[in-house]
GUDRENDO-203074 format. One line per field, with one value per residue (C-alpha): residue number from 1; residue in one letter; x, y, z. Coordinates in Angstrom, 2 decimals, decimal comma. Each point is the difference from the previous one (the first is absolute). Last residue first. Layout:
pos: (NUM|...)
code: (A|...)
x: (X|...)
y: (Y|...)
z: (Z|...)
END
This chain:
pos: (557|556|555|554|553|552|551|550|549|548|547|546|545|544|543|542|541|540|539|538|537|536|535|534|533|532|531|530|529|528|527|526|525|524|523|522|521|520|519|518|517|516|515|514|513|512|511|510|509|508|507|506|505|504|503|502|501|500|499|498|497|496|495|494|493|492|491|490|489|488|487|486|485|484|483|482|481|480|479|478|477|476|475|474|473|472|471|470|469|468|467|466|465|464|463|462|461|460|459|458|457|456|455|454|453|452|451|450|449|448|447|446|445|444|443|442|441|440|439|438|437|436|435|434|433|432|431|430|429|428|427|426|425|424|423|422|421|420|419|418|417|416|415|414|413|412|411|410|409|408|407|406|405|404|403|402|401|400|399|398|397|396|395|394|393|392|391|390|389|388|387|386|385|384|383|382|381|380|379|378|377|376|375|374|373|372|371|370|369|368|367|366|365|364|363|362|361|360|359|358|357|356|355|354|353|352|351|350|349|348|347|346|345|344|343|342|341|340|339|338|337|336|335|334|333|332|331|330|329|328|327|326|325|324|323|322|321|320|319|318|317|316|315|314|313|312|311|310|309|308|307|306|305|304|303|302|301|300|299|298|297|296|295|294|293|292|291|290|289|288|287|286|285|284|283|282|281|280|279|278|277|276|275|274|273|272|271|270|269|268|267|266|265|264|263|262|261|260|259|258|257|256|255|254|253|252|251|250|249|248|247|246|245|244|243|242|241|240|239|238|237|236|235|234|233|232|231|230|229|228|227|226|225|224|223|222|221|220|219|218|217|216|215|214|213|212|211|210|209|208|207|206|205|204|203|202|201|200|199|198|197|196|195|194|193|192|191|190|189|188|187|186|185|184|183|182|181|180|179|178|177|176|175|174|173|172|171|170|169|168|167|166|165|164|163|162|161|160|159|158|157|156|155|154|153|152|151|150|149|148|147|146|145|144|143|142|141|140|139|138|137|136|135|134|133|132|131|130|129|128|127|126|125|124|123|122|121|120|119|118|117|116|115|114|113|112|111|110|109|108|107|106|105|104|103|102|101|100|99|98|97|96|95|94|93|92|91|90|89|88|87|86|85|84|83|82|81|80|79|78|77|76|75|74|73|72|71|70|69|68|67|66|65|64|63|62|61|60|59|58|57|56|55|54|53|52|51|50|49|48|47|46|45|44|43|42|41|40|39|38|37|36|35|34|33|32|31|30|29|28|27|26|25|24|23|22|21|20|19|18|17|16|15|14|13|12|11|10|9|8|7|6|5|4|3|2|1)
code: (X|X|X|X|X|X|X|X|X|X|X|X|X|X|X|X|X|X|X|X|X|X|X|X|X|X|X|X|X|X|X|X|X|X|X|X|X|X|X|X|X|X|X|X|X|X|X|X|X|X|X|X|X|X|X|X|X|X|X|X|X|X|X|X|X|X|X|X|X|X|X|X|X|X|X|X|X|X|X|X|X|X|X|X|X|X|X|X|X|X|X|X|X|X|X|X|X|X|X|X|X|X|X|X|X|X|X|X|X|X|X|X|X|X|X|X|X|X|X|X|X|X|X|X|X|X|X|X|X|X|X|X|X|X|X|X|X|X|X|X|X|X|X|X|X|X|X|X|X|X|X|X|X|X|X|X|X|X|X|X|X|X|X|X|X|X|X|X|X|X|X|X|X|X|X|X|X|X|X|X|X|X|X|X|X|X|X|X|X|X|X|X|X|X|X|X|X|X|X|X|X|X|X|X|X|X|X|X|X|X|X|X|X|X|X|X|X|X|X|X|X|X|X|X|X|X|X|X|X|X|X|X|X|X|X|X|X|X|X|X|X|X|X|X|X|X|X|X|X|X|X|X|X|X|X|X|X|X|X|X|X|X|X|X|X|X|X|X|X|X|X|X|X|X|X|X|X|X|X|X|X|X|X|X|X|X|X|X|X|X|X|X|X|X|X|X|X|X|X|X|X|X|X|X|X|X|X|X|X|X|X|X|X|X|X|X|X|X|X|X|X|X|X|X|X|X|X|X|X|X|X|X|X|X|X|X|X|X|X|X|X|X|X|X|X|X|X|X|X|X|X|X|X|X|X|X|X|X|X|X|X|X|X|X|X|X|X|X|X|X|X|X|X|X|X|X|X|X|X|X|X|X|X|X|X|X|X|X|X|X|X|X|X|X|X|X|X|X|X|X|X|X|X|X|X|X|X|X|X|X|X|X|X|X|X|X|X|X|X|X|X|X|X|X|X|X|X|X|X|X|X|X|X|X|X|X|X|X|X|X|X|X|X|X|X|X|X|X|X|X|X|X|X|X|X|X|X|X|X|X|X|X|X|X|X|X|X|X|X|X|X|X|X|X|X|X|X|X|X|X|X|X|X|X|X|X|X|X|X|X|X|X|X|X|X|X|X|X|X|X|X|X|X|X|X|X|X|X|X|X|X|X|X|X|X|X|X|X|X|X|X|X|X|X|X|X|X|X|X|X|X|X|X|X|X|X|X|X|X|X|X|X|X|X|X|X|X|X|X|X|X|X|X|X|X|X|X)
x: (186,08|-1,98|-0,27|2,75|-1,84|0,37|-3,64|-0,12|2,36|-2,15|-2,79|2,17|0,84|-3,58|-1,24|2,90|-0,45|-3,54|-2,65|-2,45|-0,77|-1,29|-2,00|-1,35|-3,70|-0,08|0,28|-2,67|-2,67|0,98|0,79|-2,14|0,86|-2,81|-1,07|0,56|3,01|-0,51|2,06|1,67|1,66|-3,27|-0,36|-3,85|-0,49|-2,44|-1,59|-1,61|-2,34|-1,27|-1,25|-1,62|-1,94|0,34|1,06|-3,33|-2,66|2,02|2,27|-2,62|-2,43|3,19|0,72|-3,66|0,51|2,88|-2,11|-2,88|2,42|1,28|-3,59|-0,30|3,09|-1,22|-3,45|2,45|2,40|-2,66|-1,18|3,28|0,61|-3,62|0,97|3,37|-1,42|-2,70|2,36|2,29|-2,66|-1,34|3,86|1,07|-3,31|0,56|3,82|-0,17|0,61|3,16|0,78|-3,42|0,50|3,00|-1,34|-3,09|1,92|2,19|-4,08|-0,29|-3,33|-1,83|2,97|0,71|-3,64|-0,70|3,49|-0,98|-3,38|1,32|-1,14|-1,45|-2,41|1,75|-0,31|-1,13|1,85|-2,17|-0,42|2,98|1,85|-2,06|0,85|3,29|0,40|-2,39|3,19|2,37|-1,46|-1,00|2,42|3,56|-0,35|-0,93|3,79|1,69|-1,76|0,81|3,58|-0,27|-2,31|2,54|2,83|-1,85|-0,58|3,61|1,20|-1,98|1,21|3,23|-0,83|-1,02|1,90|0,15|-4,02|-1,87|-1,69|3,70|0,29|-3,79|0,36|3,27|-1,56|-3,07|1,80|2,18|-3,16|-1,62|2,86|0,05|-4,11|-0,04|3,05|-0,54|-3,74|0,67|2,72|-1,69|-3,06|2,52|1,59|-3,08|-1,76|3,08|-0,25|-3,50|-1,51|-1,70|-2,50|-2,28|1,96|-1,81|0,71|3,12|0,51|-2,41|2,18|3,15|-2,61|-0,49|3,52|0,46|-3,09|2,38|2,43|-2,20|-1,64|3,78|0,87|-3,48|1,19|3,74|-1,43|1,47|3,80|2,13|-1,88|1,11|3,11|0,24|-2,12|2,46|2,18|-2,15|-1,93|3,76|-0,18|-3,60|0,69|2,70|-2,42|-2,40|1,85|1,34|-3,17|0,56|3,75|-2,17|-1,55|2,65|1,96|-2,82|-0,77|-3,00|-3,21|-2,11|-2,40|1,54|3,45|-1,26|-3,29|1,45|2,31|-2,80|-1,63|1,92|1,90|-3,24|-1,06|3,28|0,20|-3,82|0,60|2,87|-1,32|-3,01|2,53|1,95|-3,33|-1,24|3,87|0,31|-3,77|0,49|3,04|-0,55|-3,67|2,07|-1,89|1,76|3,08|-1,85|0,12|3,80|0,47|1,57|-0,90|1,76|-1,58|-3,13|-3,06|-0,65|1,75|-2,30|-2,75|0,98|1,03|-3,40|-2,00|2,40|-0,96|-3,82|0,86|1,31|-2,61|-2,45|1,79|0,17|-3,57|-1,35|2,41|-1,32|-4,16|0,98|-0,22|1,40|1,59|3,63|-0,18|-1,65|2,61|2,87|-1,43|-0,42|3,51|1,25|-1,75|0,59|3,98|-0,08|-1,50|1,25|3,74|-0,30|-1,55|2,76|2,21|-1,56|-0,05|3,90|0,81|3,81|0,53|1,47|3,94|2,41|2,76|-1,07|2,20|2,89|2,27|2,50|0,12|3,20|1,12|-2,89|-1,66|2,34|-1,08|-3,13|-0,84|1,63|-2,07|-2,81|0,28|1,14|-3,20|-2,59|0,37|-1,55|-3,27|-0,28|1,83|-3,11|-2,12|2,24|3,31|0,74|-3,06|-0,64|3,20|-0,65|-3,17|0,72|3,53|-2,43|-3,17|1,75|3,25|-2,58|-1,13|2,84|1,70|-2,67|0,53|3,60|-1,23|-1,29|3,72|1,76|-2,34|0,63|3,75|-0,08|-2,49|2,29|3,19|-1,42|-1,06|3,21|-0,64|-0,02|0,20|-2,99|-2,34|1,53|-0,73|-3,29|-1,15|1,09|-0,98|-3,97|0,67|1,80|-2,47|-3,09|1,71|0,51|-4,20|-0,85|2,27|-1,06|-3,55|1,62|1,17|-3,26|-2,34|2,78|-0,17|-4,21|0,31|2,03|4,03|1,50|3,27|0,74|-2,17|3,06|2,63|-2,23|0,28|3,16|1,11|-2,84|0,92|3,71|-0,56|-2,85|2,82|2,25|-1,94|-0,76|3,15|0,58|-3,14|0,94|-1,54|-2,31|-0,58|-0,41|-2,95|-1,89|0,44|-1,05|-2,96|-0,88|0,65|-1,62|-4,02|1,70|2,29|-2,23|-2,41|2,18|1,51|-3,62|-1,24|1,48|-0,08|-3,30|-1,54|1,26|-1,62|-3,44|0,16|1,21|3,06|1,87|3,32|1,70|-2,32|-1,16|3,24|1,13|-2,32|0,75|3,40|-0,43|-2,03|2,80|2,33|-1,39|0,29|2,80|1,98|-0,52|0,66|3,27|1,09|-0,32|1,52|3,40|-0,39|1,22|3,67|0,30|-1,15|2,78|2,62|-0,55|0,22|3,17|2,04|-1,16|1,10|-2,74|-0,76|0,40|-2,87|-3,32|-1,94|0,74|2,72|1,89|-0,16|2,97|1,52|-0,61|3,01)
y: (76,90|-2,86|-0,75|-2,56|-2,98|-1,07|-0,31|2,86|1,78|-0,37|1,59|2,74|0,38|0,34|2,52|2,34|-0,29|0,80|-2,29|2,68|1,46|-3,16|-0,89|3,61|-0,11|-3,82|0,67|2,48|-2,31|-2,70|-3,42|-2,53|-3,45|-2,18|-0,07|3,97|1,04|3,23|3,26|3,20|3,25|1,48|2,08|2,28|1,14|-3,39|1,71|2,45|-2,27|-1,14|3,90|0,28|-3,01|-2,83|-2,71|-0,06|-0,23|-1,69|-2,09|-1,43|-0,38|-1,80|-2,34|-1,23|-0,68|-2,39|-1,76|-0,09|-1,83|-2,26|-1,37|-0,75|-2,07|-1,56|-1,02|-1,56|-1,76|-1,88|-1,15|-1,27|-1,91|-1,56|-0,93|-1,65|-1,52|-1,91|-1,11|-1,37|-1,87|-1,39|-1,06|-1,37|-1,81|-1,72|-0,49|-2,01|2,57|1,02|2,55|1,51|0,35|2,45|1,43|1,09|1,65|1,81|1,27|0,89|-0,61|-2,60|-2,46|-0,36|-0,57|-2,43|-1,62|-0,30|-0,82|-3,06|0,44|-2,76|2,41|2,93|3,20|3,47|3,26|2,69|0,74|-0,21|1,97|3,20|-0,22|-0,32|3,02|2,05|-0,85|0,76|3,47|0,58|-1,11|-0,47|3,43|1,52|-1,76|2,28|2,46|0,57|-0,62|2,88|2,14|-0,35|0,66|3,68|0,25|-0,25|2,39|2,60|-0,05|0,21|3,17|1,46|2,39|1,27|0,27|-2,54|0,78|-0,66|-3,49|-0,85|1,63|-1,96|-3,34|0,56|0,66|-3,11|-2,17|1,04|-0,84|-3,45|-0,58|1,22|-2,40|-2,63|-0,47|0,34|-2,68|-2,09|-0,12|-0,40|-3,10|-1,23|0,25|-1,60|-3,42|-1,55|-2,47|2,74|2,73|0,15|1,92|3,08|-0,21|0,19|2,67|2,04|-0,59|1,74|2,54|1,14|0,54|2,24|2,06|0,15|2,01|2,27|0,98|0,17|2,13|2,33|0,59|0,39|3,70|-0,94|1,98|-1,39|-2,95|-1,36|0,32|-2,04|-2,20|-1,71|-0,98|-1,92|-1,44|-1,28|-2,11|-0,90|-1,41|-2,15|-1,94|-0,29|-1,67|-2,44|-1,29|-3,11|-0,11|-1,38|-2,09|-1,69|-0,68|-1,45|-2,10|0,60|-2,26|2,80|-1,23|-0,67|1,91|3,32|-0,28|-0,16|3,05|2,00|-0,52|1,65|2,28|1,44|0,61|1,46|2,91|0,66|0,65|1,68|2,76|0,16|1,06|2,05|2,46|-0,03|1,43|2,04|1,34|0,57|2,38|1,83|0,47|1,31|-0,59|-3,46|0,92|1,01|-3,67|0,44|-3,84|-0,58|3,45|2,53|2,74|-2,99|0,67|-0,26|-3,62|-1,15|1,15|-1,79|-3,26|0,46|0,01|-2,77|-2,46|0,29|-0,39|-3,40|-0,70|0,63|-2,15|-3,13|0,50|0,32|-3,28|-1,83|0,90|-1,06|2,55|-2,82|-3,03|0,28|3,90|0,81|-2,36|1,59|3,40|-0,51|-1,45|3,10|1,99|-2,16|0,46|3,30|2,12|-2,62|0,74|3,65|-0,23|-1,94|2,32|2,83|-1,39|-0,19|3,06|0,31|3,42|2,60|-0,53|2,45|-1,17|-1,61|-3,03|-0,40|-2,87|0,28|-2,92|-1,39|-1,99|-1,37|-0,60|-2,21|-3,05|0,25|1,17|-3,24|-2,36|2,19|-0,96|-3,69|-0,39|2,02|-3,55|-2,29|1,23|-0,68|-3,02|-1,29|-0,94|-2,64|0,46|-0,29|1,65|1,61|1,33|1,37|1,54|2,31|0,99|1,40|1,16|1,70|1,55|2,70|1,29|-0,25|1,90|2,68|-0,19|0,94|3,24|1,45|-0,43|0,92|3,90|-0,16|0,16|2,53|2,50|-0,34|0,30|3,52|1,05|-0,86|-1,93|-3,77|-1,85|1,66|-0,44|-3,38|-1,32|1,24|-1,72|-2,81|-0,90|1,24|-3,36|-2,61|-0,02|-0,70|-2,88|-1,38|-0,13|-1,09|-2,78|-0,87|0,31|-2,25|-2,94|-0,49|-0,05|-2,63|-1,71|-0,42|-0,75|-3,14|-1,43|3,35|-0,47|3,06|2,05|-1,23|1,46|3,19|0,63|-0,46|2,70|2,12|0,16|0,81|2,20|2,07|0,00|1,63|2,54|0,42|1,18|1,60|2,39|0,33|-0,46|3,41|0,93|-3,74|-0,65|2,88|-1,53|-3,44|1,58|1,32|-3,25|-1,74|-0,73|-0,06|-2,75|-1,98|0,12|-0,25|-3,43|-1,24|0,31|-2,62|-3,09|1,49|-0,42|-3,06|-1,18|1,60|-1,94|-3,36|-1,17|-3,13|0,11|-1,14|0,35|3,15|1,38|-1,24|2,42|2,46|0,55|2,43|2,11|-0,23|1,93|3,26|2,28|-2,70|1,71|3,68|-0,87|-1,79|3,16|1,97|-1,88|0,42|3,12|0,78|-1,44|2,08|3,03|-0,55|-0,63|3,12|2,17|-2,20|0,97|3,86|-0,13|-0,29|2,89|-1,12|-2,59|1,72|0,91|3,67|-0,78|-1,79|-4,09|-2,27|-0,75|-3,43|-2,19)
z: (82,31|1,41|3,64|1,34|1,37|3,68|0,85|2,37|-2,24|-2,99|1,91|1,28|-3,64|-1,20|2,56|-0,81|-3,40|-0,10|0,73|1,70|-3,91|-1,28|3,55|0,30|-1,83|0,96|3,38|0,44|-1,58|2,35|-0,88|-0,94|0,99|-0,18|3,58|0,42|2,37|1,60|-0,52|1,51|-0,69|-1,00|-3,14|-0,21|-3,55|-0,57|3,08|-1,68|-1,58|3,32|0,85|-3,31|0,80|-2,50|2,83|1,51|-2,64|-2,81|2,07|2,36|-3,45|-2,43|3,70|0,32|-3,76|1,47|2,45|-2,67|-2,26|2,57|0,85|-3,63|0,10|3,12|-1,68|-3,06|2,23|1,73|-2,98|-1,31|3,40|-0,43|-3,28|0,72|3,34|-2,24|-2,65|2,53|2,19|-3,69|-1,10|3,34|0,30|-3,95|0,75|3,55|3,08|1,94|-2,23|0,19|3,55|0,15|-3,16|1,43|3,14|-1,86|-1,69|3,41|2,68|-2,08|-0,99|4,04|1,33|-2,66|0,49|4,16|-0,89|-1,98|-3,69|-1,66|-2,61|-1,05|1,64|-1,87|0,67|-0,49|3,64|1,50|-3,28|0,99|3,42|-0,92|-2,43|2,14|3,05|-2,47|-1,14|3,42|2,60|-2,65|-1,04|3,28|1,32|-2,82|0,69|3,73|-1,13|-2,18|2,55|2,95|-2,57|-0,65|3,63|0,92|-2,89|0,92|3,43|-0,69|-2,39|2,87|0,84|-3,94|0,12|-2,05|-2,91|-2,07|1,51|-0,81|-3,29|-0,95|1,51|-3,07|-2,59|0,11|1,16|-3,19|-2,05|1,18|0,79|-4,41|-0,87|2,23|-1,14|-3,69|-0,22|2,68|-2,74|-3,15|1,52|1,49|-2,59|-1,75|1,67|-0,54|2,91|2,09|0,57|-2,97|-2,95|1,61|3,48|-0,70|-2,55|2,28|3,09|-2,22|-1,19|3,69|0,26|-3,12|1,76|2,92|-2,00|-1,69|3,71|1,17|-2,55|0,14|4,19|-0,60|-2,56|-3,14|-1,59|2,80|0,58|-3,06|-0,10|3,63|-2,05|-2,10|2,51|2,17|-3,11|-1,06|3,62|-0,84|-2,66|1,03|2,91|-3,14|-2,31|3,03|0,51|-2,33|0,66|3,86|-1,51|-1,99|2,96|1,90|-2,70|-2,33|0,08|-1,49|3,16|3,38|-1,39|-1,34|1,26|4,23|-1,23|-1,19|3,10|2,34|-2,49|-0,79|3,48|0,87|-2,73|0,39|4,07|-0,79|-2,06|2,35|2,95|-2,04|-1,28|3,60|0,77|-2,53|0,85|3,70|-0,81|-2,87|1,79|3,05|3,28|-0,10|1,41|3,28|0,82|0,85|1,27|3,21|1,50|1,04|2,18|0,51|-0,19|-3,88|-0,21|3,00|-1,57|-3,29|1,52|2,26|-3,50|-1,54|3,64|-0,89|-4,20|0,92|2,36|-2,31|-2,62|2,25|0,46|-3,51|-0,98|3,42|-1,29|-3,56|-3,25|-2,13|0,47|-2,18|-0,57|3,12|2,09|-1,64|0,85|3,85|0,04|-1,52|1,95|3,59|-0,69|-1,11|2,95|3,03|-1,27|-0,12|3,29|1,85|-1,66|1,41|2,98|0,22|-0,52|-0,14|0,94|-2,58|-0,54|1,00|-1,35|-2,78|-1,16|-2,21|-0,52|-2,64|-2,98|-1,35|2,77|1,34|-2,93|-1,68|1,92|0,74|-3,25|-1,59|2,04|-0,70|-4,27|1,72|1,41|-2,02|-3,14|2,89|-0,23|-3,55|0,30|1,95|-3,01|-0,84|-2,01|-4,02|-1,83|3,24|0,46|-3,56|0,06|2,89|-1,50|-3,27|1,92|2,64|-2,04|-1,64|3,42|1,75|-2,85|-0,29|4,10|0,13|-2,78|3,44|1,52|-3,11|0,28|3,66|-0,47|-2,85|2,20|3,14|-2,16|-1,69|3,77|1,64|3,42|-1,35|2,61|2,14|-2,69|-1,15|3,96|-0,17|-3,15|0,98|3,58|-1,33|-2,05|2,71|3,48|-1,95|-1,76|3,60|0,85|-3,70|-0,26|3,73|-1,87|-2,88|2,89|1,32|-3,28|-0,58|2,97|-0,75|-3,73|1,05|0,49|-0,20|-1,37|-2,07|3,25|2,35|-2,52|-0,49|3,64|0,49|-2,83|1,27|3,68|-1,07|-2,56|2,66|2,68|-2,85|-1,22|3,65|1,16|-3,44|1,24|3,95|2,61|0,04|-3,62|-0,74|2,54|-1,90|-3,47|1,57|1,02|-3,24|-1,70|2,21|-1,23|-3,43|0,24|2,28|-3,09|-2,93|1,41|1,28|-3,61|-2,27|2,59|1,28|-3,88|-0,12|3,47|-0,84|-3,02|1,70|0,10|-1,47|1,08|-2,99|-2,77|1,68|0,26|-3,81|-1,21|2,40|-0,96|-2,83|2,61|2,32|-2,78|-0,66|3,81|1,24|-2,74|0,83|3,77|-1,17|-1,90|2,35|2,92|-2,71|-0,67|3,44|-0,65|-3,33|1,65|2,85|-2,51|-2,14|3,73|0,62|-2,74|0,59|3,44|2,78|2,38|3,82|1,06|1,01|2,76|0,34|3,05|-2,89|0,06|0,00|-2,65|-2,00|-0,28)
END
């Protein structure tokens, strides 16, 4: 049974059995949040041939997960430090488990828009959980460092496992096994977690402000909502509103944060150029990373005709890549100033849109192969670099906060991805597309907003319609994908200039000296820079047979 909390906050020391247990137990939320990052776009093929959305609709289903996620991860953080953080690990398992079940059988676009923002809201409550529950396992520095080194590497293998388990419940289930597959992964942590991982909470924890959650929330919601409508109907007068009143509530966020003795969200952090550059250069790393995979994985199966198995093998290249990327530029960085690697890197990733966009957008395989190759390998090692100088710029007390901010801007990313490069995708697709004569308005309405949505209808149509509404929505799609590709390319050129001018300063380079004791996840599994340097020499003897004990193997003599 657990024990029963210390006056500090915390469960009594664990043994060393238990300490290996406890990591094992929390790697497995990881690795479900690293999964559910790649696999719904797989499923969103067979999403709008099932439930039949429209654009705005498919791009909600993708984004409103990211975007709840990000407008609480901060507070969430907070709300951990004073109930407790396994208390919440495990209310957030349980909400998310049940959750996911009633999103697997949502019976239209509108419940399942539903059930992936109550996704978002208890996935908020299970990744800052984590990492604060290892940190305060795991009290010997060398341990520490080993521990969070195999907890960042948990999402390389989310990451990679995504595409490939993705594709092949849908190959052999409906589009809501991929929902299903978190329940018995929590199930499990539920279970085990109480008796293997201590409780600990702050003691004295700061206030629990809620306006400035309220405000956090009212700053990224409009913005993003704001941007999805400019990219889908331009510069409207509700898109330009929705925006102002986004950036409205982030200026009294900001005041608010500078005000206060401690404040919700360390603003301050960003004076540092190391800083505020890492975490601009993140934030465009996973915008280009998500926008690909959105409609990359649309071509690979709507047009190539793969399955979603296949598709998925298909970016698997890349995913690998960029783990060996990881490694490879920790040596790297050690002999170039962070700020001319992550300008090299990010120049890799604009060639990965320029493959694209060159070979005309869609319908051939290996541009794809070699473009994701390229982009995962230069936003990869870039977004290594990058969290290691916006840990190291940030003072030892508050590395915490660092870290917060740093996941803020990934899953912030991840949803800007989806709102501009997929929303100019599907704008671009709505008006290219060209209807066949005989079409109901309800089919014309349906093909012209998704090119799922095309091959919904076309199915139900006689040969010579099917064939002209299919060619049509093929070549629209494929134009769409070009002007997006392009768009990528200055994204990630915006990325060589940030890093260039900001990240090139003498006083950024010196942080590349700097060694924190902490580290953020990345959405393709890079690990830190200062973890790699120590992983061979932290798995010493010691470390390996109190692995092999936890797992009841005798350690090799």
């Amino acid at each position: 049974m657990p024990t029963a909390p210390d006056a500090a906050g915390v469960d009594s020391p664990p043994s060393r059995r238990r300490r290996w247990a406890a990591l094992a137990v929390l790697l497995l939320p990881v690795l479900l949040v690293s999964v559910d990052n790649t696999v719904l776009s797989f499923a969103l093929p067979q999403i709008s041939s099932a439930l039949v959305p429209s654009g705005t609709q498919l791009l909600w289903i993708v984004d409103v997960y990211p975007l709840v996620l990000a407008a609480l991860l901060v507070p969430m953080g907070a709300l951990a430090d004073r109930v407790g953080r396994r208390r919440l690990l495990l209310i957030g398992s349980t909400g998310f488990a049940i959750v996911s079940a009633l999103a697997a059988y949502a019976p239209s676009a509108e419940w399942l828009v539903a059930g992936r923002a109550g996704m978002g809201l208890f996935g908020a409550m299970l990744m800052p959980s984590t990492l604060s529950l290892i940190r305060n396992v795991f009290t010997d520095r060398r341990e520490l460092r080993l521990a969070i080194a195999i907890w960042a590497a948990g999402f390389s293998a989310g990451a990679a496992l995504g595409p490939i388990v993705g594709g092949f419940l849908l190959e052999h289930f409906w589009w809501g096994s991929v929902f299903l597959m978190s329940v018995p992964v929590l199930t499990l942590m539920l279970v085990a977690a109480p008796f293997v991982v201590p409780e600990s909470r702050d003691p004295r924890p700061a206030p629990f402000d809620v306006t400035s959650i309220l405000l956090s929330v009212a700053t990224i919601t409009p913005v993003v909502y704001g941007i999805k409508e400019v990219a889908k109907h331009g510069l409207t007068g509700l898109a330009l509103a929705t925006i102002a009143a986004g950036l409205l509530a982030g200026f009294a966020f900001v005041r608010r944060q500078l005000r206060r003795a401690e404040p919700m969200l360390d603003v301050r952090l960003f004076a540092s150029p190391a800083f505020g550059g890492g975490v601009l250069v993140n934030l465009l790393s996973v915008v280009a990373l998500t926008g690909f995979i959105y409609f990359v994985s649309q071509d690979l199966q709507l047009v190539v005709g793969l399955s979603p198995v296949d598709a998925g093998l298909a970016l698997l290249p890349g995913l690998l890549a960029t783990i060996i990327a990881g490694l490879l530029v920790v040596k790297v960085v050690a002999h170039v100033s962070p700020g001319r690697v992550i300008a090299a890197c990010m120049s890799f990733a604009a060639v990965g849109y320029a493959v694209l966009a060159l070979a005309g957008g869609a319908g051939t395989l290996w541009p794809v192969v070699v473009g994701f190759v390229f982009l995962a390998v230069g936003a990869g090692a870039a977004e290594t670099v990058s969290n290691d100088l916006i840990l190291s710029s940030a003072p030892a007390g508050r590395a915490g906060a660092a870290s917060a901010i740093s996941e803020t801007a990934y899953e912030l990313g991840a949803v800007l991805g989806t709102a501009i490069l997929g929303g100019i995708m599907s704008a671009g697709y709505h008006r290219a597309v060209v209807m066949p004569a005989g079409l109901t308005a309800a089919q014309e309405r349906a093909a012209s907003e998704t090119l799922g949505g095309a091959t919904h209808v076309a199915s139900g149509l006689d040969p010579d319609r099917a064939g002209a509404l299919l060619d049509s929505a093929h070549s629209a799609f494929a134009g769409s994908v070009v002007i997006t590709s392009w768009i990528g390319v200055a994204l990630m050129l915006a990325a060589v200039v940030v890093s260039l001018v900001i990240l090139t300063r003498p006083a950024v380079t010196e942080m590349e000296e700097h060694v924190v004791d902490a580290v953020t996840p990345t959405p393709v599994g890079s690990m830190p820079a200062d973890a790699f340097d120590e992983l061979a020499e932290l798995v010493s003897a010691a470390d390996a047979s109190a692995i092999a004990d936890t797992v009841g193997v005798p350690p090799r003599r």
